[in-house]
C-alpha positions in Angstrom: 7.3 -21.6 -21.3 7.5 -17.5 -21.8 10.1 -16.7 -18.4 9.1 -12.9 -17.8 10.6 -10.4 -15.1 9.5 -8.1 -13.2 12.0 -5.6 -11.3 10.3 -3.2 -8.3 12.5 -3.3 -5.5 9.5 -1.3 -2.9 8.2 0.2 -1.6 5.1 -1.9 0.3 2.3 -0.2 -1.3 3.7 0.3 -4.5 4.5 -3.5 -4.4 0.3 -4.3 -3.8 -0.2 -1.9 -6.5 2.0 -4.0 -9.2 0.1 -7.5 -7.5 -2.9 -6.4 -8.9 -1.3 -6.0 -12.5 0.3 -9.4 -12.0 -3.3 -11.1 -10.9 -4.6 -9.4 -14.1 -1.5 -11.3 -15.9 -2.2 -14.6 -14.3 -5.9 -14.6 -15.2 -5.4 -13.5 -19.1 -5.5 -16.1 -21.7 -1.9 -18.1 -22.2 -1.4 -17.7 -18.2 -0.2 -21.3 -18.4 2.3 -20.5 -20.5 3.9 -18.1 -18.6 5.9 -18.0 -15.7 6.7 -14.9 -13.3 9.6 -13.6 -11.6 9.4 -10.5 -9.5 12.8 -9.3 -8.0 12.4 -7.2 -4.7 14.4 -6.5 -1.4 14.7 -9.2 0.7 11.9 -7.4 3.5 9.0 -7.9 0.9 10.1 -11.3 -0.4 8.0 -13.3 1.6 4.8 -11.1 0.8 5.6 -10.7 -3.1 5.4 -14.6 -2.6 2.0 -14.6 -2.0 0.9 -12.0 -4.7 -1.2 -13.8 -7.2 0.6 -15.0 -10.7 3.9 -14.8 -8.9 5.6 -18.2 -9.6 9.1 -17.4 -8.3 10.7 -14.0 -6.0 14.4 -13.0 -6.2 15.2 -11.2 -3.4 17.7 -7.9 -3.5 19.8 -8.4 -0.3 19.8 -5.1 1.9 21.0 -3.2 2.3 20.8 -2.8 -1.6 24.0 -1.1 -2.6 26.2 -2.1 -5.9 27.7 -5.6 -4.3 24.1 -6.6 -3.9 23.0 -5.4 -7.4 26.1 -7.4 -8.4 24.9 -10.7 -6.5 21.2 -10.3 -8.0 22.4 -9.4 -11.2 24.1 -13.7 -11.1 21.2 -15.0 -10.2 19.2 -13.3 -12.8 21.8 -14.9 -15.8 21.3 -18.2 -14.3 17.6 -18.0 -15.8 17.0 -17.6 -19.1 13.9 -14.2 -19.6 12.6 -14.1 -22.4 11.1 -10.7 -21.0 12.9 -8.1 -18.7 10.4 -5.4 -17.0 11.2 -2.5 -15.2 8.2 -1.6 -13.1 10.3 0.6 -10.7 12.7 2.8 -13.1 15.1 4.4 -10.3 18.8 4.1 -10.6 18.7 0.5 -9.0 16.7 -0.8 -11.5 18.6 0.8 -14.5 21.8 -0.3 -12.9 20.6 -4.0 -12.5 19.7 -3.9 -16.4 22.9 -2.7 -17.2 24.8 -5.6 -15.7 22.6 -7.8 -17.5 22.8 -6.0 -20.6 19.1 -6.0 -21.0 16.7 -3.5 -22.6 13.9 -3.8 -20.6 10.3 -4.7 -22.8 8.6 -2.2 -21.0 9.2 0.4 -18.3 7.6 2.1 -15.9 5.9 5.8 -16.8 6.2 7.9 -13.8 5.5 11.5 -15.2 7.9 13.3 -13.0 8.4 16.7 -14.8 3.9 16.1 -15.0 3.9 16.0 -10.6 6.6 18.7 -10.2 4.6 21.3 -12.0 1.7 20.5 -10.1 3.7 20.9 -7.0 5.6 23.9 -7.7 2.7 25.8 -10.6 -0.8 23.8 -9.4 -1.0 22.5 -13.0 -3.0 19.8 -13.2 -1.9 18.0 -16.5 -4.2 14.9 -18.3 -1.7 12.2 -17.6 -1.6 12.6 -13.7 -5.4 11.7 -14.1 -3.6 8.4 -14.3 -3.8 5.7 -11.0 -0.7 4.2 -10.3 -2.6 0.9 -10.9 -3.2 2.2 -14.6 0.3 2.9 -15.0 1.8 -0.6 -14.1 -1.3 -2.2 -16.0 0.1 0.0 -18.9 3.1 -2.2 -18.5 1.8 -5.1 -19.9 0.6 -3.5 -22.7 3.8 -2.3 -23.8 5.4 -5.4 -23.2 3.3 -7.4 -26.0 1.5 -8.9 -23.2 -2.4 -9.5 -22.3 -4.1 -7.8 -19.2 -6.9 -10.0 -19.0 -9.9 -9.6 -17.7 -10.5 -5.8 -17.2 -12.8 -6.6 -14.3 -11.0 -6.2 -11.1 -10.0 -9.2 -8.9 -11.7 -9.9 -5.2 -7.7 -9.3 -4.1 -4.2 -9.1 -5.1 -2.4 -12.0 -2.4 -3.2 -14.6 -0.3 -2.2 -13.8 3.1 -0.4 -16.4 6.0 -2.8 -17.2 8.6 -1.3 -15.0 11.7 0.1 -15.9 14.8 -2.4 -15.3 17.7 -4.2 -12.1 16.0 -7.3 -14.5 14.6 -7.7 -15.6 10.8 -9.9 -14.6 8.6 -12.5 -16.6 9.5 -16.2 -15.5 8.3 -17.4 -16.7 11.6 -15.3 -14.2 13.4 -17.0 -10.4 14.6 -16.5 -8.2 12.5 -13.1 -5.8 13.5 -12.3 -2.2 13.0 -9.1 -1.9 12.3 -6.9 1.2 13.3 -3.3 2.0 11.5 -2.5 5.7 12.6 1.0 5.5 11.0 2.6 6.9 8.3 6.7 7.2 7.0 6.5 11.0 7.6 5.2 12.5 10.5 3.2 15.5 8.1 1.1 12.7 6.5 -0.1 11.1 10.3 -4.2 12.3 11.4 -3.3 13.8 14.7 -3.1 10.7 17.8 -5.6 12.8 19.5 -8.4 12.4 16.6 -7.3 8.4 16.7 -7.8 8.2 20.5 -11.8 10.2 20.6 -12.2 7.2 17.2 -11.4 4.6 19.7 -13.5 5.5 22.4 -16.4 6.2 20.6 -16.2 2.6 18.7 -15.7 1.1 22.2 -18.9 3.3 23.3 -20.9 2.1 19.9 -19.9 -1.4 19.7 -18.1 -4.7 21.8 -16.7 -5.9 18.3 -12.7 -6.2 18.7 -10.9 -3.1 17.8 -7.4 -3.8 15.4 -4.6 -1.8 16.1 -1.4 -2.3 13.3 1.7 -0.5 14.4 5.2 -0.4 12.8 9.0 0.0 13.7 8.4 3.4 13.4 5.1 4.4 14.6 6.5 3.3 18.5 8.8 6.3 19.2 5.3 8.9 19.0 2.8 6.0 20.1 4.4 5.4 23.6 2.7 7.8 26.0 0.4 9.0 23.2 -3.1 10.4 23.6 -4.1 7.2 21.7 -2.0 5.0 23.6 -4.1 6.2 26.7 -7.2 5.9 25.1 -6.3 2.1 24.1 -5.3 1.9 27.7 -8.9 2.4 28.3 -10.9 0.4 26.0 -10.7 -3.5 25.7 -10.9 -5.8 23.8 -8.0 -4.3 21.8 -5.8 -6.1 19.6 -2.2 -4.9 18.8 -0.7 -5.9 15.7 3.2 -5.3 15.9 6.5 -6.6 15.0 4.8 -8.8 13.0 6.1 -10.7 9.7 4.1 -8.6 6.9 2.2 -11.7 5.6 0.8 -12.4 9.1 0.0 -8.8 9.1 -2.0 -9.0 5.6 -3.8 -11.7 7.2 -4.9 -9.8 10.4 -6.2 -6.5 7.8 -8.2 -9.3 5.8 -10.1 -10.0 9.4 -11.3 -6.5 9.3 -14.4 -4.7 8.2 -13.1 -1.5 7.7 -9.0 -0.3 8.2 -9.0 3.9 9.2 -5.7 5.0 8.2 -3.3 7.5 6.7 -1.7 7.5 3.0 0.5 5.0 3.9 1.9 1.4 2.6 -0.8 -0.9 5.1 -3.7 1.0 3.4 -2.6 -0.6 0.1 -1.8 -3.7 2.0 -5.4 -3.7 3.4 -6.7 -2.9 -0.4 -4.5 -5.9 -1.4 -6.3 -8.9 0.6 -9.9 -6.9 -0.2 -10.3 -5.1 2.6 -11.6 -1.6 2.2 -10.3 1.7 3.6 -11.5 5.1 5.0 -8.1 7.3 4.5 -7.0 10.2 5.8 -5.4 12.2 2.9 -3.6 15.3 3.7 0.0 16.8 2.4 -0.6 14.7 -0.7 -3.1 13.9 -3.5 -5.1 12.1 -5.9 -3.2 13.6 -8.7 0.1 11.4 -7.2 -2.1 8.5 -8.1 -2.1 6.5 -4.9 -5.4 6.9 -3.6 -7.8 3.9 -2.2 -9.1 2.0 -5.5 -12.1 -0.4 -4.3 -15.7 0.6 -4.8 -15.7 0.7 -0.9 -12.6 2.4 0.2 -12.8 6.4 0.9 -10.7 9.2 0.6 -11.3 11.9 3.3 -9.6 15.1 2.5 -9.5 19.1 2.6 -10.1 19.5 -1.0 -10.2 23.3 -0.9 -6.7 23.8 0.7 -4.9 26.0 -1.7 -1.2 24.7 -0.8 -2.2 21.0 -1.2 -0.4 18.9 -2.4 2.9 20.5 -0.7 5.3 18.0 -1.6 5.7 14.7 -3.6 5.9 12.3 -0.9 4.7 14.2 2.0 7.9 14.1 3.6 8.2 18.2 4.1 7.3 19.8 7.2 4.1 21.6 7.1 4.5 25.3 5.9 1.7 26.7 7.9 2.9 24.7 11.1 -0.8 24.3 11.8 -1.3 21.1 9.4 -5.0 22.5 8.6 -4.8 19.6 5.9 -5.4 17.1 8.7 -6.8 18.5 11.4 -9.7 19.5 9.5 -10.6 16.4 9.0 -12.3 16.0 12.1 -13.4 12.9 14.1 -17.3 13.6 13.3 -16.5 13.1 9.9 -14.6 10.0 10.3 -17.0 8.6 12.1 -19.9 9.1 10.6 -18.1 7.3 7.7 -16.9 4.5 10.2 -20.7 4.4 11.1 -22.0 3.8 8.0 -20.2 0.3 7.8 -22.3 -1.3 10.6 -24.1 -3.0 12.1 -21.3 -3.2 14.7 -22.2 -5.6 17.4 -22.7 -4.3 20.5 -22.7 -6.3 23.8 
């Protein structure tokens, strides 16, 4: 039995991303032979569980520092890898290989010096044509392992059945689902834009509308012009404070999920449901766009000062976020349209 490791500490999507790599893994030939470890932080231990070819999770306590590293770092020895993987390359990940006096097989090819030029000159160079999916499958390749079938798999976990938000049921009615959140505030399609997508799917159709909210999205929800709008139309469904396996099971129940560049749209992607994103401060150069046949990618394309930073994080230069609010409702719902029938009374 061939013991492999996998370090990526986060974040969520990134974490889907690297499931599909290991699904590719656990379907090429020898997969018996094998046996995966994927260390993580403890929040996305219980979902890195359920990502296909993952036999075992070792969970980085939060909140992550050097005693953590420490404590990881003795539970790793107690196992005997024949392979050590970096598929996250940041100073945690180096410093964990450094206790354990590893050289990693492979590690992870980010291209930084390739994504600042494009910020900071526009130059697009070859290797950001790359998608972040490529990059981790490139992973296996330099480790000496296969990447088996180079079809792509109907999902990359198996989500928990969740608590009181339905299951995934084909007999269920079909659901939009709505996740208007983002980490930074510059990367969110205005709440106004989400509230006129919510009445006009109530107006269109009776099928249940899915709402998925996080920690952070509450602060802006409450008292937003889409938390009035939701007021309005029924039946809704608000996905919140949930454990994020029960929240991978309540995006597989949907049709379609609208959202932002954000970790649920990966999440969505993950248990096969498809996307229609709002891209805005960043791009497909980054290489974290939607990647099934069915997701889309709505976005200004001819906005000279996109992408304007690498995660999105900076406030908008302009103050007017053009790179969003031209993406206008009409256009999102035309694509939202598309995806019908939507039952209607």
């Amino acid at each position: 039995m061939q013991d492999i490791l996998f370090i990526r500490f986060g974040a969520l999507g990134d974490l889907c991303l690297l499931g599909w790599t290991l699904s590719r893994l656990a379907a090429a030939p020898g997969a018996g032979g094998r046996r995966i470890t994927l260390a993580t932080k403890a929040r996305f231990a219980d979902l890195a569980a359920r990502l296909h070819g993952v036999d075992e999770v070792l969970a980085l306590s939060e909140p992550g520092g050097l005693r953590d590293l420490v404590r990881l770092a003795a539970d790793v020895r107690r196992r005997e890898f024949a392979k050590v993987i970096d598929a996250h390359q940041v100073v945690r990940s180096r410093l964990l290989l450094g206790l354990l006096a590893r050289r990693p097989a492979a590690v992870l090819r980010k291209d930084t010096v390739a994504r600042l030029r494009l910020l900071r000159r526009g130059a697009v160079d070859p290797r950001l044509r790359r998608h972040m999916r490529d990059r981790f499958d490139a992973l296996l390749a330099d480790a000496g392992l296969p990447a088996g079938e180079p079809t792509v798999p109907l999902s990359a976990l198996t989500p928990q059945p969740a608590r009181g938000a339905g299951t995934t049921d084909a007999a269920e009615p079909p659901r939009l689902g709505l996740a208007p959140g983002a980490q930074w505030e510059p990367k969110r399609w205005p709440a106004a834009y989400w509230a006129d997508i919510a009445r006009r799917f109530r107006a269109a159709s009776s099928a249940p509308l899915r709402v998925f909210l996080g920690p952070r999205e509450e602060a802006w929800y409450q008292g937003s012009d889409l938390a009035v709008a939701l007021g309005d139309v029924a039946p809704v469904e608000m996905i919140r404070e949930r454990p994020l396996p029960e929240v991978a099971a309540s995006l597989a129940g949907c049709r379609l999920l609208v959202c932002n560049d954000s970790g649920l749209m990966h999440l969505a992607e993950a248990v096969g449901t498809p996307v229609a994103a709002c891209f805005g401060p960043t791009v497909a150069a980054f290489g974290y766009t939607p990647h099934l046949a069915a997701s889309t990618v709505l976005e200004v394309v001819d906005l000279p000062c996109r992408p304007c930073s690498r995660n999105g994080k900076r406030p908008c230069h302009r103050q007017d976020l053009a790179c969003l609010v031209q993406i206008t409702p009409d256009r999102m719902w035309r694509e939202i349209a598309t995806r019908g029938p939507w039952p209607k009374g």
